[in-house]
N, C-alpha and C positions, 0 to 999 in steps of 0.2 A: 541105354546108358550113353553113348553116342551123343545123340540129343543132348541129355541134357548136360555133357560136356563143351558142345555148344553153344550151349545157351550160355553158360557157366563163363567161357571165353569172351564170349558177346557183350555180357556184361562188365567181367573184369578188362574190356577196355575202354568200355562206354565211361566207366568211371574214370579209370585212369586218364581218359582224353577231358571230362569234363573238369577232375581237379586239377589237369595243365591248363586249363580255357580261363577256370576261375582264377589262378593265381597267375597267369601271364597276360590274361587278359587281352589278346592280339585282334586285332582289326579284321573281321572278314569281308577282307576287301583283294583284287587281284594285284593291287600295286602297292601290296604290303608285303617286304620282304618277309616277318614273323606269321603271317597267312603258310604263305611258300613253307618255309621249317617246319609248322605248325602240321601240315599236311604229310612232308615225307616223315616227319616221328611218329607219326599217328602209323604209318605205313608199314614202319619199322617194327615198331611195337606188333603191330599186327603179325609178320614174319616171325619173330620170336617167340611169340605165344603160339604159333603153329608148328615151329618147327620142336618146340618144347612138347608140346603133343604127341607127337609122331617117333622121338625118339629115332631121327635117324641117323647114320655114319655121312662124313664127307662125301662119297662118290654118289650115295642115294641123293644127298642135300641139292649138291650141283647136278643132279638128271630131275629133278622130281619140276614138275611144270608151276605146282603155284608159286613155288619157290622164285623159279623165271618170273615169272607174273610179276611179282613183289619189287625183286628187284630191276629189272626192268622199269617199270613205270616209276620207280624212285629215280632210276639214272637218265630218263627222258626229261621230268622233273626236275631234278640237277642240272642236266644241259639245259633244257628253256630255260630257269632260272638265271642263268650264268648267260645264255646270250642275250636275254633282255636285260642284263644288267651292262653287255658291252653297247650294243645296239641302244642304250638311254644316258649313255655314257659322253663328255665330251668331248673323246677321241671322235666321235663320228657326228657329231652334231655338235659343233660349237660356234656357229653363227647363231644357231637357238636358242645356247645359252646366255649368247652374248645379248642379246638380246629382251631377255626376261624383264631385268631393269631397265626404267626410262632414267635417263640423266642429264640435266639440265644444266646451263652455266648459271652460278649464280655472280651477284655483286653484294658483295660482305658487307658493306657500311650500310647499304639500304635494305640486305635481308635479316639479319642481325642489329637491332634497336639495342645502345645502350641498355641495361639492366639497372635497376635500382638497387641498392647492396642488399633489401629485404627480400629481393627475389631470386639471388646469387646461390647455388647449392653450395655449402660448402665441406661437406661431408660429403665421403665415398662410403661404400656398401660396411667396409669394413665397421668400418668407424661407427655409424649406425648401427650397427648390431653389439657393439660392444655398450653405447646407450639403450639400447634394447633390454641385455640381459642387467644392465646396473637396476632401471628400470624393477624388471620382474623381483630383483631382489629389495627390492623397498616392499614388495606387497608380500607381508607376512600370511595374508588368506588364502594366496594364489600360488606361492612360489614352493610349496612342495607339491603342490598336485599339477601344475604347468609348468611348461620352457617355453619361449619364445623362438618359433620356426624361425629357419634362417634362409625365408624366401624376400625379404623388403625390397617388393616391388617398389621402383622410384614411379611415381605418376604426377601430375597438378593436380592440387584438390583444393578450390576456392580460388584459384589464381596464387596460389602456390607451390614451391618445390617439396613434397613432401614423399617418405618412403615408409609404406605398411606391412605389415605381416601378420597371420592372424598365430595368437597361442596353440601349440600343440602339448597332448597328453606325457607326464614324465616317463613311464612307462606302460606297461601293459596291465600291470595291476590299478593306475590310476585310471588307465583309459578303460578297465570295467569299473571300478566305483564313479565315474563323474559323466561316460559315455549315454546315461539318459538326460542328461540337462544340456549335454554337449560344453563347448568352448565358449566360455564366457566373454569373450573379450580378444581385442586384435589391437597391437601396439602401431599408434600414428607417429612419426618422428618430422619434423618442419626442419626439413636439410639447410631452411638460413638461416634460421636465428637458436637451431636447433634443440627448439623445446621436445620434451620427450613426452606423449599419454600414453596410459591406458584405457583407451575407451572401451567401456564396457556396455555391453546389449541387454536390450527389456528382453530379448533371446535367444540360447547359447546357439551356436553352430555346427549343425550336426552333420555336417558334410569337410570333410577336413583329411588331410596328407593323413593325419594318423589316427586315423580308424581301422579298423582292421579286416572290417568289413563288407558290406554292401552298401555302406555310407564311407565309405572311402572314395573320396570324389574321382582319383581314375578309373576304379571300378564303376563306381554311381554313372559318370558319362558313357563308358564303355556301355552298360545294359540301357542305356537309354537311345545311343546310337552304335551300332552295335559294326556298323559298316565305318564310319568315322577315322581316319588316321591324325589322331589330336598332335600337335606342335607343343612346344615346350607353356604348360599353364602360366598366368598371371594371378598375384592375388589382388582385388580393387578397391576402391569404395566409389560409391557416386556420390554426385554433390550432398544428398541427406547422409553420409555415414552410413550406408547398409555396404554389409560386407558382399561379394559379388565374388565367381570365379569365371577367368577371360581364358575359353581354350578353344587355338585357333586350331581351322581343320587343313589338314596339308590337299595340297591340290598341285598333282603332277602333270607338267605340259607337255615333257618329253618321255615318249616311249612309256615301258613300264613302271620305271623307280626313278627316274630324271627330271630336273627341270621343276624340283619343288617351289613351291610358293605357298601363298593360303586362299582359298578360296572360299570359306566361310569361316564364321565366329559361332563358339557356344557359349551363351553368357549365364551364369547356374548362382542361382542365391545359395549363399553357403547357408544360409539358416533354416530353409524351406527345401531347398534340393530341386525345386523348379527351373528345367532349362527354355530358355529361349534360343536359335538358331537365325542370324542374322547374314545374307551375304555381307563379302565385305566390304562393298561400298556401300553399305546401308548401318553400319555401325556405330551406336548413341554416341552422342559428341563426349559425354563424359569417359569412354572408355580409350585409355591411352596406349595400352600394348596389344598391338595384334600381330605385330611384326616381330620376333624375339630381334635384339642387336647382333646374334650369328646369323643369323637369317641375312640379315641386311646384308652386314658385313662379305657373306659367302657370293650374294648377288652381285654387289656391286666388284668384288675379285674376278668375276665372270666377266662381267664388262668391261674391265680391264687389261684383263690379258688375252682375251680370244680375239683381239679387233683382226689380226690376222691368221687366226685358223689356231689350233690345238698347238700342230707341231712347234712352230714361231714360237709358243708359251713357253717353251719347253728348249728349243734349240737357241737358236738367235733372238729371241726376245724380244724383235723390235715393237717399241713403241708401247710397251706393258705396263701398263700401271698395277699397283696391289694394294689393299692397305695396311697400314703400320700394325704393330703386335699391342692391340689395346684400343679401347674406347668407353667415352661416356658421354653422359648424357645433359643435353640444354634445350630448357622449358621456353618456347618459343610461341603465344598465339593459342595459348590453353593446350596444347601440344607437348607432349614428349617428343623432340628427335636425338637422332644416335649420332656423337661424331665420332668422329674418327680422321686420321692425317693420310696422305695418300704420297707414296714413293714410286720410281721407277726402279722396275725390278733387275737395274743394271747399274743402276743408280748409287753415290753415294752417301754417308750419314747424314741425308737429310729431306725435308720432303718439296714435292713440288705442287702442292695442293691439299687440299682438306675434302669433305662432305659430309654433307646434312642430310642423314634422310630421318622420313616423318616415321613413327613407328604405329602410329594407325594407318593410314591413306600411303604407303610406303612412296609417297615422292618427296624425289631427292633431285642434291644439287651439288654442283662441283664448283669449287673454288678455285682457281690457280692463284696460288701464293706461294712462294718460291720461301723457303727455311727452315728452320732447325725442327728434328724431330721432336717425338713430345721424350721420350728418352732423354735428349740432348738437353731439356730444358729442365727436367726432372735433375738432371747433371749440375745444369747451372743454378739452380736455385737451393740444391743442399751444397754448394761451395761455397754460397752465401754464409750458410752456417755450420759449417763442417765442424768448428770448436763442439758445438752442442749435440753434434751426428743425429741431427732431426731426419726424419725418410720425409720423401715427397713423394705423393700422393700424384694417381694419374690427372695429368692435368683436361683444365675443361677451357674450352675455347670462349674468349669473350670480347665481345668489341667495346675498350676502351680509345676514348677519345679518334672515332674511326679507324683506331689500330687491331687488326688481329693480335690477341695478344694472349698466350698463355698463363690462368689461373690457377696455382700450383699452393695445396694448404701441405703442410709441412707438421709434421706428427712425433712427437717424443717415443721412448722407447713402450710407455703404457698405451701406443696407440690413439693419443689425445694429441689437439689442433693445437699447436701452439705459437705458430707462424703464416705468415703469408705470403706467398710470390708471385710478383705478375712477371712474366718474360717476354719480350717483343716477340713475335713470330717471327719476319724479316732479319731485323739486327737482334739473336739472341744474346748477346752483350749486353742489351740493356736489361737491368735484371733487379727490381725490386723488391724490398722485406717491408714487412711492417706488421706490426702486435694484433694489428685488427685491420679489418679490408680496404677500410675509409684513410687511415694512414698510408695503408700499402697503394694505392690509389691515388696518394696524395705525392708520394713520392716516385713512383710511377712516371707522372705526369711532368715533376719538374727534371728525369730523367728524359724526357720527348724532348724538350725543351732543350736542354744542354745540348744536346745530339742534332739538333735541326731536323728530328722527325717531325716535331710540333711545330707551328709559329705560338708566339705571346698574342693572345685574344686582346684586341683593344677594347678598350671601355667605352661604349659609346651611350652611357649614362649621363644624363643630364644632371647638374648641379640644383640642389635645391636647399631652402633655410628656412627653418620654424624657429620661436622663441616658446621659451616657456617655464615654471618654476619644474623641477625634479620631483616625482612620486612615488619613483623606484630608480633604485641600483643594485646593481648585482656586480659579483666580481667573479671571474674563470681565468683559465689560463688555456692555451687551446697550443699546441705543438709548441709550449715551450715560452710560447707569451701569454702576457696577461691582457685582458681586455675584459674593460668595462661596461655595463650594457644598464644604457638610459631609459626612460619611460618619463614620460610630459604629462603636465596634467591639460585635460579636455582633446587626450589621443589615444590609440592601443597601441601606436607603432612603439618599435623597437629601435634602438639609437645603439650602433656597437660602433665602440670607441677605442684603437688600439694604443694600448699606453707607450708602447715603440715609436708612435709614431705622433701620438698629442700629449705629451707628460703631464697638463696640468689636470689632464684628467681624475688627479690622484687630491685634489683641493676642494672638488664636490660633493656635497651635501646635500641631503634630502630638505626641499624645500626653495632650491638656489635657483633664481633667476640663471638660464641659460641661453645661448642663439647658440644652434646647430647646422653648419652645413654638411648635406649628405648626400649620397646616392641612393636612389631609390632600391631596394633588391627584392626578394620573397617572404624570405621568414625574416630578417632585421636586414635595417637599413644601415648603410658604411658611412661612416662619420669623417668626411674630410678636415673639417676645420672646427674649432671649438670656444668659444667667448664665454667669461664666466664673470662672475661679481660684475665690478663695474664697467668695464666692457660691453656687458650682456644688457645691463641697464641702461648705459647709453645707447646703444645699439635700438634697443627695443623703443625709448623714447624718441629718436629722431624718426624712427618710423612710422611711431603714431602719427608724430608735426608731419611728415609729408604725406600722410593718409587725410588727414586734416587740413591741408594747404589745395591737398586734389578735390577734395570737396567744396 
């Protein structure tokens, strides 16, 4: 009877420890704090099913030796626990910390290339998921049996700022009728010009946040590396659109639980459940998060404040950088990096620096630029509009016109872009609005100008003149003027003519002998001067006679 009380015990915690292992799923690894837990519960358990056995009083409890045993080797377990946690700690190792991070000085105008407005993010996480779910709710097939996860990883995809996320199951009843075909589809959003899909798969994805299962991808990687201490997952695409999951392995430098990092990547097709394991300098160029932006962030606050020792962090302070409360992200070189503004921690409301670090290849760079937080600017650009109590949005660093300069979109109360603000870095005073980015830019710039942060760009375009009848005309107005735009016959160029500045522009006809002098440009050429009817005729005749006299 004995026996098979034992046995009986044996089992009822073999299970109980395996339904904790399945549903917590803990790394067995020794620089896993949930290992550690994982091992004194198991322990505990065990004590209580023995002493529920044995039926004993208090004074037998505390003499009886396995009892000692039990607890004992939990409270050794506790104590090593707890001194590998001070001894990894950096109270006692903080030049090690300091150190984790490599940081480089950067120069802003040469590491930061102006941006094209098509490649500009201009949507934050929020905002994208509120297209997201508008999104799901157009698809009358999908939208009661899916939701759109509210993972939208930002990554480049194609040499764009784009942020994806794949659909998850409405509930549990949906996730058993539809969990054999899997998740049909993963929403792409193009953070500039911010079109929204549904792209949908030749096949569903059966490895997903919400499965319930064994195809639950924290589970699925957990039983495939079973030692592994996964970082916070990404979800991806690569360049063909197959959906991917990026989960980096933490990799501790200090002590037991200290000095995190990552020290490989699992990259797991969410369709197939196939993992690859790549170190992490060996990681496909299309994969952009390996680095989460706390990750960074927590590093580079290392490198900052420990330059002399723990205590200094902590007491006097000197010389402590940290960074600001917030960051995002700028697509650099097919790259994601994280920025973020950088303060001294004695310092006043403002910063004295920025950095960029890469969130694959985690190098980074430090700017010293001395101005206004990104707070201070989020400040100054809803006073711009304060009648309309639009929120601004955390800003993203851009170099206009060799200026660092804060890109702040500005959002109505339905969380929709309805404005734009650039703010100098330096002289946060200077403080631009405009309906669309190209406007706000435009204004921006003649704001540099006023201020003497800018000079006026001379012209150093050469003058030139064609003759010719009219084939086309077109009429625009472009901030407020109107301008006319020419086309010659036996040319393609483009002839823009501002009425402000040539009025007779407004007497031409399709057909008219014209002479145009202009300055050469890209897309249409600047019309300085303009001859029309008889002018243009004489013009054009005595040209011939001295073409004909040179002959």
């Amino acid at each position: 009877m004995k026996g098979k009380t034992k046995m009986m015990i044996a089992a009822i915690v073999v299970i109980m420890a395996g339904i904790y292992y399945y549903a917590a799923i803990p790394a067995i690894n020794i620089h896993s704090s949930e290992t550690w837990f994982f091992i004194m519960i198991f322990l505990v358990i065990l004590a209580v099913l023995y002493l529920g056995r044995k039926k004993m009083n208090r004074y037998e409890i505390k003499e009886n030796k396995v009892v000692k045993v039990f607890l004992g080797v939990v409270v050794v377990l506790g104590a090593v626990y707890l001194l590998g946690t001070l001894l990894s700690s950096p109270v006692v190792n903080a030049k090690k910390y300091q150190k984790l991070m490599t940081v480089k000085e950067g120069e802003f105008a040469k590491d930061v290339e102006e941006l094209s407005f098509d490649k500009i993010p201009l949507l934050d996480k929020d905002t994208a998921a509120l297209l997201g779910d508008r999104k799901m709710g157009s698809m009358v097939d999908m939208v009661s049996q899916f939701e759109a996860d509210d993972i939208y990883s930002q990554i480049n995809y194609k040499g764009n700022p784009v942020r994806v996320t794949p659909l998850k199951y409405a509930n549990l009843i949906k996730w058993f009728t539809n969990q054999g075909e899997g998740i049909p589809a993963y929403i792409r959003i193009n953070m500039a010009n911010q079109s929204t899909e549904l792209v949908k798969l030749k096949q569903g994805m059966k490895y997903t946040t919400s499965d319930h299962f064994n195809r639950n991808i924290y589970r699925h990687l957990r039983f495939a590396h079973p030692t592994y201490i996964y970082g916070e997952l990404s979800f991806e695409i690569d360049e063909n659109g197959d959906p991917y999951w990026i989960a980096p392995v933490k990799k501790f430098n200090i002590g037991l639980f200290g000095g995190e990092t990552v020290g490989k990547v699992v990259i797991c097709n969410a369709v197939t459940g196939k993992t690859k394991t790549y170190d992490v300098g060996n990681v496909p160029q299309w994969v952009d998060r390996v680095y989460s932006a706390d990750l960074l962030v927590n590093l580079f606050d290392y490198y900052g404040t420990l330059k002399h020792g723990f205590f200094n962090s902590v007491l006097s302070q000197k010389d402590c950088l940290e960074t600001t409360d917030g960051y995002n992200y700028l697509a650099l070189n097919d790259d994601v990096w994280m920025y973020t503004g950088v303060t001294s921690v004695n310092g006043d409301q403002s910063n004295v620096g920025f950095v960029l670090a890469n969130q694959r290849t985690m190098e980074t760079k430090y700017y010293k630029v001395e101005g206004a937080t990104e707070s201070s600017a989020m400040s100054s650009a809803e006073g711009q509009v304060q009648n309309l109590k639009y929120e601004a949005t955390f800003p993203l660093l851009l170099n206009i016109a060799g200026e660092p300069t804060y890109f702040v979109a500005l959002k109505d109360d339905a969380g929709l872009v309805k404005k734009y603000a650039m703010v100098n870095v330096q002289k946060y005073q200077i403080v631009a609005i405009g309906d669309s980015v190209s406007q706000c830019q435009e204004n921006y710039n003649e704001l540099l100008l006023k201020n003497g942060v800018k000079e006026q760009e001379k012209d150093t375009r050469k003058e030139e003149e064609v003759s010719g009848k009219i084939t086309k005309i077109a009429q625009a107005v472009l901030n407020g003027n109107s301008h006319y735009y020419l086309m010659l016959e036996n040319s393609d160029a483009i002839y823009d003519v501002s009425v402000a500045d040539i009025i007779d522009v407004i007497r031409c006809e399709l057909g008219e002998q014209v002479t145009v002098t202009y300055k050469e440009d890209k897309d249409v050429n600047t019309v300085t001067k303009l001859n029309t009817g008889k002018d243009a005729k004489e013009k054009t005749d005595f040209d011939k006679e001295e073409a004909d006299a040179q002959e």
